[in-house]
C-alpha positions in Angstrom: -2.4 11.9 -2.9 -4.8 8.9 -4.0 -4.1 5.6 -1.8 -3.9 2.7 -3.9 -5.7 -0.3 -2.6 -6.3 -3.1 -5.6 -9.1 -5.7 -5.0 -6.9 -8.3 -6.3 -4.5 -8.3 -3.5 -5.3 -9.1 0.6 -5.3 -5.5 2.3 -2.8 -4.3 4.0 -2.2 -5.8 7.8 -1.7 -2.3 9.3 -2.6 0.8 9.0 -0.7 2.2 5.5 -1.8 2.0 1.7 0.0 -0.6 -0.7 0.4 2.3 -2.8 0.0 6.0 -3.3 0.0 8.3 -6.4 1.7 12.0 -6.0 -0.3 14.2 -8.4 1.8 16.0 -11.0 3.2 19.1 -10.0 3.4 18.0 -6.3 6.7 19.0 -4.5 9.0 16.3 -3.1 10.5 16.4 0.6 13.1 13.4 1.7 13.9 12.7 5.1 16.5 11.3 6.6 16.6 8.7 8.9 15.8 9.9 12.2 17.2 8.8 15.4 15.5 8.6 18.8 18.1 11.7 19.8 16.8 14.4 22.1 17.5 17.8 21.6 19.5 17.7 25.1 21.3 14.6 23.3 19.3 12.4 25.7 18.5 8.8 23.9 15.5 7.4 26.1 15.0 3.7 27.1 12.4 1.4 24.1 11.3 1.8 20.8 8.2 4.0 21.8 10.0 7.1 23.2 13.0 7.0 20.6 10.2 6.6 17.9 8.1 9.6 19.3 11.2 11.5 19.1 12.0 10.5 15.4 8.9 11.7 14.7 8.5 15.3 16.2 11.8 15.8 14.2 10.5 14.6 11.4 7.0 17.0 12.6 9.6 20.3 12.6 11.4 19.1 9.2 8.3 19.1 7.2 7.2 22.2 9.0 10.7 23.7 7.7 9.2 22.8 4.0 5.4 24.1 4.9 4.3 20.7 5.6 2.4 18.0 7.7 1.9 14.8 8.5 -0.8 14.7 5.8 1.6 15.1 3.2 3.5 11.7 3.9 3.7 9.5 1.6 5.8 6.6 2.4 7.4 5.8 5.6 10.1 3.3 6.2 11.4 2.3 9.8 14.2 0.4 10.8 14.0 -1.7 14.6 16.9 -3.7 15.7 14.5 -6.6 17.1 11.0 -7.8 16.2 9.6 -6.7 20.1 10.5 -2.9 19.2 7.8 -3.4 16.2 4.6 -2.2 19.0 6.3 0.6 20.1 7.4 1.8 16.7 4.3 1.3 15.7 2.4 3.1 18.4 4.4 5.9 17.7 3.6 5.8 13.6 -0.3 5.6 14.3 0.2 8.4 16.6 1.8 10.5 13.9 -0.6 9.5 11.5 -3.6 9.7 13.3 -5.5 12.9 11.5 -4.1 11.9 8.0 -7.4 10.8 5.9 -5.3 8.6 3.5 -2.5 6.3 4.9 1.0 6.4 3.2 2.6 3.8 2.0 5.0 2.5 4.7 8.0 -0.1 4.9 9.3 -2.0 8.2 12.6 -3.4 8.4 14.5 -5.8 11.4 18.0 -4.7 11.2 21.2 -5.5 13.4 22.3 -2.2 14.6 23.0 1.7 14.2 26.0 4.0 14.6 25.6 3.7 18.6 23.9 0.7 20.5 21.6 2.8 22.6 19.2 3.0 19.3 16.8 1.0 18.5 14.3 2.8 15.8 15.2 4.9 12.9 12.3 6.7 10.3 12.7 7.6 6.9 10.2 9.0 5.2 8.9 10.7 1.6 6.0 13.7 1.3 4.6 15.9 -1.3 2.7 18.4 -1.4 1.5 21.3 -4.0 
């Protein structure tokens, strides 16, 4: 994958590229949305702990395709307030921390999800040969 980062626009304020080009011949995975559910069908208290949880699914889903974190190319993330943005974002660095070009990534403030107790939700796109 090949960030794309034109001179002509302010960077981006976070740590994702404005673009990113899949070579030809890449396989595509699509994720879900991913909820901050447990295994044990605990949901823990904040943004930070349901987010880490959205994304060690998301770790054993890729894994199910032969993939990693390194093969993400876009990410988008739904919070139900603009104070779960830290935590959410914590978690996304944390996921991303090894990967030696940033996907591209969306963040949305919504109102809700299916059940009240969540408060994060990650979608997310990766190729690989």
């Amino acid at each position: 994958m090949r960030p794309l980062a034109p001179a002509a626009i302010a960077p981006p304020f976070a740590r994702y590229s404005h673009g990113v080009e899949i070579p030809a011949g890449h396989r595509l995975v699509r994720v879900s949305g991913q909820l901050g559910l447990a295994p044990d069908g605990r949901v823990p208290d904040g943004a930070r702990a349901q987010a880490d949880i959205c994304f060690a699914n998301i770790r054993h889903i890729l894994a199910e395709a032969g993939m990693r974190p390194e093969h993400v190319v876009h990410v988008t993330a739904y919070v139900t307030a603009r104070h779960h943005m830290a935590g959410y974002m914590a978690a996304r660095d944390a996921f991303l921390a090894e990967n030696a070009a940033l996907p591209g990534s969306t963040l949305l403030i919504v109102s809700g999800f299916t059940r009240p107790e969540f408060v994060v939700e990650v979608e997310l796109w990766a190729a690989a040969p």
